[in-house]
C-alpha positions in Angstrom: -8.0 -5.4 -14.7 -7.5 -2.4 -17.4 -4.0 -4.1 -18.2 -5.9 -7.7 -18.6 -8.2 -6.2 -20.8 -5.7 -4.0 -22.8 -3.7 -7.2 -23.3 -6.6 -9.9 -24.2 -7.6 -7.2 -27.2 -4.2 -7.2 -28.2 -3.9 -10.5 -28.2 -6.2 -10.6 -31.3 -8.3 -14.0 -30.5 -10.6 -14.8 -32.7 -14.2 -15.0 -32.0 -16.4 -15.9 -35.2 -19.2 -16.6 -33.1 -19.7 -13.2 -31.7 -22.3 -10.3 -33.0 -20.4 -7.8 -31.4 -17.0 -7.9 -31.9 -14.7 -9.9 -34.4 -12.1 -10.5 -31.6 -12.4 -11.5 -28.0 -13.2 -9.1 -25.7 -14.1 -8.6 -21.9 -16.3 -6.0 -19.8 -15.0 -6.2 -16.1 -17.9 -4.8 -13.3 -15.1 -3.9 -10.4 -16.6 -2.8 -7.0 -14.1 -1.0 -4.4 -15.2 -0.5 -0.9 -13.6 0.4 2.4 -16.0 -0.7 5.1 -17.0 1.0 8.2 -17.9 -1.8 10.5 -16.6 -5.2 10.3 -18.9 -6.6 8.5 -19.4 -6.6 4.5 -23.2 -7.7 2.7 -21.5 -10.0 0.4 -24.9 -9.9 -1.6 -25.5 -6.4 -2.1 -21.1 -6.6 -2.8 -21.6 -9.2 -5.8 -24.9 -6.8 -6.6 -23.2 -3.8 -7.2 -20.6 -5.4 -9.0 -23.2 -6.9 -11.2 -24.5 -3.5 -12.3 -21.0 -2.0 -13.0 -20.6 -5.3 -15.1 -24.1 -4.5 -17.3 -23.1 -0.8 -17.3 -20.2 -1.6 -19.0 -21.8 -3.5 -21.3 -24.3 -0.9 -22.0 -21.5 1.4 -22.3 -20.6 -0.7 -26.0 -18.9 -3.7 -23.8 -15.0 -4.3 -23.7 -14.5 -1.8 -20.9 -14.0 -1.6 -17.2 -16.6 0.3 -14.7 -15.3 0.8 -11.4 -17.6 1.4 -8.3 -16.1 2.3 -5.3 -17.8 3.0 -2.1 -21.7 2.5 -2.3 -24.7 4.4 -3.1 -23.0 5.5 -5.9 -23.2 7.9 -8.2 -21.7 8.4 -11.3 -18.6 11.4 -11.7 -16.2 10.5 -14.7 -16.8 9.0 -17.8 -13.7 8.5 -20.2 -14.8 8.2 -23.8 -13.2 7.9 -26.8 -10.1 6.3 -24.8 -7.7 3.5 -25.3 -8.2 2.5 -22.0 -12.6 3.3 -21.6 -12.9 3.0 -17.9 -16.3 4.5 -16.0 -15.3 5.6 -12.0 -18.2 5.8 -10.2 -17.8 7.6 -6.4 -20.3 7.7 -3.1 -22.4 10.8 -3.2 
């Protein structure tokens, strides 16, 4: 996903439509789990992807936030970065 979203912005495709940007550009909401039992809550899955997706919008968009293994709570933030990815881990 970081490589898809490295490679759209280089890519340089316009959007003249767009308030935020002058280019194309994509925030990813990733979710990671490893589940315990054999069965997953799809629902609360495509939530919590949902809210990595808006945090990374709120986070100036064209970025990736990663949550991995739910409730979550956040532990790395990578600013200033070529590559701006949020990790978010279980508590």
């Amino acid at each position: 996903m970081q490589q898809f979203r490295q490679r759209l912005g280089d890519a340089h495709i316009r959007h003249s439509t767009s308030t935020v940007s002058s280019s194309l550009t994509v925030s990813i909401g990733l979710v990671s789990v490893l589940p315990k039992t054999g069965l997953l809550d799809f629902n609360r899955l495509m939530n919590e992807a949902d809210k990595a997706l808006y945090e990374a919008k709120g986070r100036g968009r064209n970025c990736l936030v990663v949550r991995e293994d739910t409730p979550l709570q956040a532990v790395e933030v990578a600013s200033n970065n070529p590559e701006p990815m949020l990790h978010l881990k279980a508590s």
